[in-house]
C-alpha positions in Angstrom: 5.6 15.6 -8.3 5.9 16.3 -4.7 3.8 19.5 -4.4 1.1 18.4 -6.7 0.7 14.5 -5.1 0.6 17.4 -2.1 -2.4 19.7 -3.8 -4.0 15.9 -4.3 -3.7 14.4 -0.8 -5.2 17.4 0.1 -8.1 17.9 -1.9 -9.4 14.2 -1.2 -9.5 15.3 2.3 -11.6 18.1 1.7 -13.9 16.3 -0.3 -14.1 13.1 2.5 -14.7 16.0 5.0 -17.6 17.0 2.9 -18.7 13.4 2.0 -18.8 12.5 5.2 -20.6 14.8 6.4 -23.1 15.0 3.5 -24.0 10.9 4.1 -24.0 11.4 7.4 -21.0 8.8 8.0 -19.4 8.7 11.4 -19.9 10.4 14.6 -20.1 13.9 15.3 -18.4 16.6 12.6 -15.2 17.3 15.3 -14.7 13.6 14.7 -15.2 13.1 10.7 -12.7 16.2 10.9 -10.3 14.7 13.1 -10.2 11.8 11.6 -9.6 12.6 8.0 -7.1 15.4 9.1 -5.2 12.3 10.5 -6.0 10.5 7.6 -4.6 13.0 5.2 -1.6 14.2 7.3 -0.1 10.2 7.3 -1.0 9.8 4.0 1.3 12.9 3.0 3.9 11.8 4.8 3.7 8.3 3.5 3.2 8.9 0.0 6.8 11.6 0.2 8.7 9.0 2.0 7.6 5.9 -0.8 8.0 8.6 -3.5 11.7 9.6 -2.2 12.1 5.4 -2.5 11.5 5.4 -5.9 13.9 8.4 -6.6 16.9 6.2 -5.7 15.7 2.9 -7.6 15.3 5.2 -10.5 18.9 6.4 -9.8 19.7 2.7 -9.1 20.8 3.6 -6.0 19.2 0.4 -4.3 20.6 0.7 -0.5 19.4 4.3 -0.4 16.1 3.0 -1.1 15.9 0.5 1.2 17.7 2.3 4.3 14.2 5.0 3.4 11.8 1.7 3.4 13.6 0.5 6.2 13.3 3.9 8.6 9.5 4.0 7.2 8.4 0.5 8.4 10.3 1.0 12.0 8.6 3.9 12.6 5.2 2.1 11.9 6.3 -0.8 14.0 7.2 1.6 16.8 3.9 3.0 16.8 2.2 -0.5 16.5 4.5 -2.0 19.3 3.4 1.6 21.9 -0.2 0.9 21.0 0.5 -3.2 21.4 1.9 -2.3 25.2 -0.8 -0.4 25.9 0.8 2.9 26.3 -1.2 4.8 23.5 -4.8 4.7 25.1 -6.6 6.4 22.3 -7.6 5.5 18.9 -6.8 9.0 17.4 -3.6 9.4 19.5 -2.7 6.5 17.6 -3.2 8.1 14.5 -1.8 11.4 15.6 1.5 9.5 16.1 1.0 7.6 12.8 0.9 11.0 10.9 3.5 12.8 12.8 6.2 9.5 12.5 5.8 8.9 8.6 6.5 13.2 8.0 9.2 13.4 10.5 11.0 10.7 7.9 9.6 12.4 5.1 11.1 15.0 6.1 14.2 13.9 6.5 14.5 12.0 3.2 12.1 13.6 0.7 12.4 17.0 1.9 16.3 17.5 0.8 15.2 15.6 -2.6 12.9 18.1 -3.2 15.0 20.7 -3.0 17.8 19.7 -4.8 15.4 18.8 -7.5 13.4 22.7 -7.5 15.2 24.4 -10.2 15.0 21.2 -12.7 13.3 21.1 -15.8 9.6 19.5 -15.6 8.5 17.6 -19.0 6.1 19.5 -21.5 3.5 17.2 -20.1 -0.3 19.0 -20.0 -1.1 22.6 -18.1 2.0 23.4 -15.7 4.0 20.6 -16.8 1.2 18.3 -14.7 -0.4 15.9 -17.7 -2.4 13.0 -17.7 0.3 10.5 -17.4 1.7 12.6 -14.0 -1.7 12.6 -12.3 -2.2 8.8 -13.0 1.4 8.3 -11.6 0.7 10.4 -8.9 -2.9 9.2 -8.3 -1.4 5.6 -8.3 1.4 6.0 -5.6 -0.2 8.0 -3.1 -3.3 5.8 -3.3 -1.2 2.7 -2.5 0.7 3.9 -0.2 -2.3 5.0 1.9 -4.1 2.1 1.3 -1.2 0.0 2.9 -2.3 1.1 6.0 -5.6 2.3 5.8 -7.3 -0.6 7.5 -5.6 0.4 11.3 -7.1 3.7 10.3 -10.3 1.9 9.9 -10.1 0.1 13.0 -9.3 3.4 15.1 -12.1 5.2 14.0 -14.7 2.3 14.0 -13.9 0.1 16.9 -11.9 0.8 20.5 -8.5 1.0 21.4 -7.5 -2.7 22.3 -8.7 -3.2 18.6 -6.2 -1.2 17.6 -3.6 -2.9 19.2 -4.4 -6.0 18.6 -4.3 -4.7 14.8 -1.0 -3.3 15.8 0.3 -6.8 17.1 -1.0 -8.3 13.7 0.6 -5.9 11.7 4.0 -6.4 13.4 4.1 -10.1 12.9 3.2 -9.5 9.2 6.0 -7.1 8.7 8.6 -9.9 9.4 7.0 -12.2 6.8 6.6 -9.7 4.2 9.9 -7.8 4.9 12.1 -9.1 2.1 8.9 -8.5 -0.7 10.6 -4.6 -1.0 14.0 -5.5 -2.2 12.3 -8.1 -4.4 10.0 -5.7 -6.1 12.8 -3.1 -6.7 15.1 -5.9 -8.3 12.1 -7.0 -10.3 11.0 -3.3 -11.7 14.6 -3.0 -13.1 13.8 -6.7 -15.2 10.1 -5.2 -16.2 11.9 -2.1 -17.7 14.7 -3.5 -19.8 14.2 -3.6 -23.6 13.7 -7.0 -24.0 10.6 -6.8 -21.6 9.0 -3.9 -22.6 9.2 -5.1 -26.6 7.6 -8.4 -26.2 4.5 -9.5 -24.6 5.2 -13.0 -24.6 8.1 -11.8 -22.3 5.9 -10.1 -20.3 3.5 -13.1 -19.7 6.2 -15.6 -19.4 7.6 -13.8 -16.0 4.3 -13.7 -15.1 3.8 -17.2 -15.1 6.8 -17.7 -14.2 7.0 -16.2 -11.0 4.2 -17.9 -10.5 4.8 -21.3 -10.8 8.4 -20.9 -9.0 6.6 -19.2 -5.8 3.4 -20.7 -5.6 4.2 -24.0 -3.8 6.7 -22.0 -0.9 4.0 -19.1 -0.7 1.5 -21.8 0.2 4.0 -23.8 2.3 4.7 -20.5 4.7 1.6 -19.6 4.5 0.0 -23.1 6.4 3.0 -23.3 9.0 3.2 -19.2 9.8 -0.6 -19.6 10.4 0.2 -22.9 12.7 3.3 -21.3 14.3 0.4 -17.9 15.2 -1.8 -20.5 17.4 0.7 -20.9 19.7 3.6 -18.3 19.1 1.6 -14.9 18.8 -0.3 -15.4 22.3 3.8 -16.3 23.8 5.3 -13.1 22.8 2.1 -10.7 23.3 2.0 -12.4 27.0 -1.6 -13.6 26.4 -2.7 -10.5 25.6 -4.4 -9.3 22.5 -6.3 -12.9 21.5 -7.8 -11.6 18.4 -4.4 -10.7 16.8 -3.6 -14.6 15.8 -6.9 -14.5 13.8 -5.7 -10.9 12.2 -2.2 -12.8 12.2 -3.7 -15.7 9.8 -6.4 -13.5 7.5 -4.0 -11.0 6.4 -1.6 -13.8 5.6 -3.8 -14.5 2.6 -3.3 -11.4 1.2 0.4 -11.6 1.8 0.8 -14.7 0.1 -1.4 -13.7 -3.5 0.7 -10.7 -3.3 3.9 -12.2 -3.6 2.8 -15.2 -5.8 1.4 -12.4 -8.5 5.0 -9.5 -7.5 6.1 -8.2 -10.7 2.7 -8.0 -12.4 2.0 -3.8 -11.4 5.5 -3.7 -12.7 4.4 -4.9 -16.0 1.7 -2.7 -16.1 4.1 -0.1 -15.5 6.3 -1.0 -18.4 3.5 -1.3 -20.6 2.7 2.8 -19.7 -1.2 2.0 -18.3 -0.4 4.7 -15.6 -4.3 5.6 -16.0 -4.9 1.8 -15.3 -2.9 1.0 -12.4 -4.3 4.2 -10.8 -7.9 3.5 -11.2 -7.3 0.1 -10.2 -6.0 1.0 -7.0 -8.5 3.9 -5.8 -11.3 1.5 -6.9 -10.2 -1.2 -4.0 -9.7 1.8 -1.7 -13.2 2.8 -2.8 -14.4 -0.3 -2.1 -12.4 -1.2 1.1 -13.7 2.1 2.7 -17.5 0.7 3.3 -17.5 -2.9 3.7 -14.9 -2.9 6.3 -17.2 -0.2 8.0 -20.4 -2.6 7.4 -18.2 -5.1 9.0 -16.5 -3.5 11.9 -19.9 -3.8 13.8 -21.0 -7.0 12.8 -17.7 -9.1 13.6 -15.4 -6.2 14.9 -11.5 -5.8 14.0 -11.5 -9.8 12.6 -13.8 -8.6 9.9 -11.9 -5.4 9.4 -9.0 -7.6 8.7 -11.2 -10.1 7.1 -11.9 -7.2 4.2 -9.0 -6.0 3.7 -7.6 -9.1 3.0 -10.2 -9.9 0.5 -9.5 -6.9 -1.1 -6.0 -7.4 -1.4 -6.7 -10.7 -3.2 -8.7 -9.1 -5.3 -6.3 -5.8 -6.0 -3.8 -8.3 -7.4 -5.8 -10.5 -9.1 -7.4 -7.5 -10.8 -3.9 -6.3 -12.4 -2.8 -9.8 -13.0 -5.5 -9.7 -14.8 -5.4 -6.4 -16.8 -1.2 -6.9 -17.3 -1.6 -10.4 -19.0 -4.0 -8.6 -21.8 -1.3 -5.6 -22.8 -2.5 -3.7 -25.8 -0.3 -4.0 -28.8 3.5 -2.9 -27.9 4.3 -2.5 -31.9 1.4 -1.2 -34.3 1.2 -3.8 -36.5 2.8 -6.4 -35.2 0.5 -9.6 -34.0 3.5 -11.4 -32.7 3.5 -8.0 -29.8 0.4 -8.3 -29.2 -1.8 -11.0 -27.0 -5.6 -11.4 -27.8 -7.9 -10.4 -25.1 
C-alpha cells in the first residue's frame, strides 16, 4: 500500500506540474515546480506516517498509534512555532521544512513497517494485487491527509511570509482544541466495525444521531468561549504579534466544531465498504478548496484563505453525514437493513 499511495502522490504531482502550467496558474514555472515538489514531498511523508497509524489500530495497538500521531503533530507544531517566531523568513523554506519533518517521522515509523511487511501476501485484488477497493483506500487516505494541511500550503504560495505565520499561530492554538478528536476517532472505528454495527443500519444511524445530540450542545459551548478567550488570549501569548491569527483562531473553529459533532460518520462509511465514496468525497473538497481559496487569497488575504477552508470543512462532513445516513442495503433482501433514500 505504501509504494503504490507512493506511484499516486507522485503522479498527481506531475499532472499539477503540467496543469499548472497549462492554465497558466501561479508565477513563473521554477515556482509552479517548487511548489508542488513541496507539495508532493509533505504529502508523501504525511500520508506514510497516518498510514503507519492505522497499521497499529488495525493491530489494536492503540498507544503505538498515538505515540505516531503524537510525533506527527509536534513536528508540525515545531515548524508552525519557528515560522510563528519569525525565524523561517520564506514561504517555501517553510514548506521545505514541512516536507522534510513529516518524512523524517515517516521514516522512522513507516519505513520499518514496511519492511517487515515486504514478503507478505497481498490479496487477489485487481492487476498486481492493486484493485479498485485499494486505490479508493489509498486515494482516500492520502487525500485527507494532505488536505489537513493544504491550506498553510495555500497561504505560502499565495500570500507573504507573516501570513504564514500567522497561519502557523492559528494552527497551533487549534491543535490544543482538537487534540483529543484522534484517540476519539480510533476508539470509535473499533465500535463502527463490530458486527452489530456493520449488520444493522438502524445501528448505524442511531450512533449517528447519537453522537450528535450528546456533543452538540458542548461543541457549541467551546466553541463561543475558545473564540472569546482568542480576543484577548491569542494576542497575550503571540506578544502582540501576528493580529490576524485570532480571526484564523475563530474561522477554523467552525470547522473544528462540525467535525467533532458529525466524528464517527467516515467511519460508518467505512464499515459500510463505500471506499470509492469516501475517496471521491474527499478529492472533490480538495478540488474545490484548491481555487476559491486562491480567488480569495487576494481579495481578503490569509482570513479568507482560512475563511474557505473552513467552509469546506463544513461542507466535507456534512457531505458524508450525508451519504452514511443513506447506506445501501447491508442484507439483499432484507428491508429492515436497509434505509430509504
Amino acid at each position: 500500500t505504501l509504494r503504490n499511495g507512493a506511484v499516486l502522490i507522485l503522479a498527481a504531482g506531475l499532472v499539477s506540474v503540467a496543469g499548472a502550467m497549462a492554465l497558466g496558474i501561479g508565477g513563473s514555472d521554477q515556482e509552479r515546480i517548487v511548489f508542488v515538489a513541496l507539495a508532493t514531498a509533505f504529502t508523501l511523508g504525511l500520508a506514510s506516517v497516518e498510514l503507519a497509524v492505522f497499521h497499529y489500530q488495525a493491530q489494536l495497538a492503540f498507544l503505538r498509534a498515538g505515540l505516531t500521531a503524537v510525533a506527527r503533530n509536534s513536528v508540525l507544531l515545531v515548524v508552525a512555532a519557528l515560522a510563528t517566531a519569525g525565524l523561517i523568513d520564506s514561504g517555501s523554506v517553510v514548506g521545505l521544512y514541512f516536507a522534510i519533518g513529516t518524512n523524517l517521522v515517516a521514516l522512522v515509523v513507516a519505513l520499518p513497517i514496511a519492511l517487515q511487511t515486504r514478503h507478505s501476501k497481498a490479496p487477489a485484488e485487481g492487476r498486481f494485487g492493486f484493485g479498485r477497493e485499494s486505490a479508493s483506500l489509498t486515494l482516500y487516505s492520502l487525500v485527507s491527509s494532505g488536505w489537513a494541511y493544504l491550506d498553510i500550503f495555500l497561504v505560502a504560495a499565495l500570500l507573504n511570509s507573516a501570513a504564514v505565520a500567522a497561519y502557523g499561530a492559528a494552527l497551533r492554538y487549534i491543535a490544543i482544541v482538537t487534540g483529543p478528536m484522534p484517540s476519539l476517532v480510533s476508539v470509535l472505528r473499533i465500535r463502527t466495525t463490530q458486527h452489530d454495527m456493520i449488520d444493522s443500519a438502524h445501528a448505524q444511524i442511531e450512533l449517528m444521531s447519537r453522537w450528535f445530540r450528546q456533543t452538540i450542545v458542548p461543541a457549541v459551548v467551546l466553541l463561543v468561549v475558545a473564540g472569546v478567550a482568542a480576543t484577548w488570549l491569542i494576542p497575550i501569548v503571540n506578544g502582540g504579534r501576528y493580529h490576524e491569527s485570532v480571526a484564523i483562531f475563530q474561522v477554523l473553529l467552525v470547522a473544528a466544531c462540525a467535525q467533532f459533532v458529525t466524528l464517527p460518520n467516515s467511519g460508518l462509511l467505512i464499515a459500510q465498504e463505500r471506499y470509492t465514496t469516501l475517496a471521491w468525497t474527499n478529492a472533490l473538497v480538495v478540488g474545490l478548496n484548491i481555487p476559491l481559496a486562491a480567488a480569495a487569497a487576494p481579495l481578503i488575504g490569509v482570513v479568507g484563505v482560512a475563511a474557505v477552508g473552513s467552509a469546506i470543512g463544513v461542507f466535507q462532513v456534512s457531505l458524508v453525514s450525508y451519504l452514511a445516513a443513506r447506506p445501501p442495503e447491508l442484507q439483499d433482501g432484507d428491508p429492515e437493513h436497509a434505509v430509504a433514500g
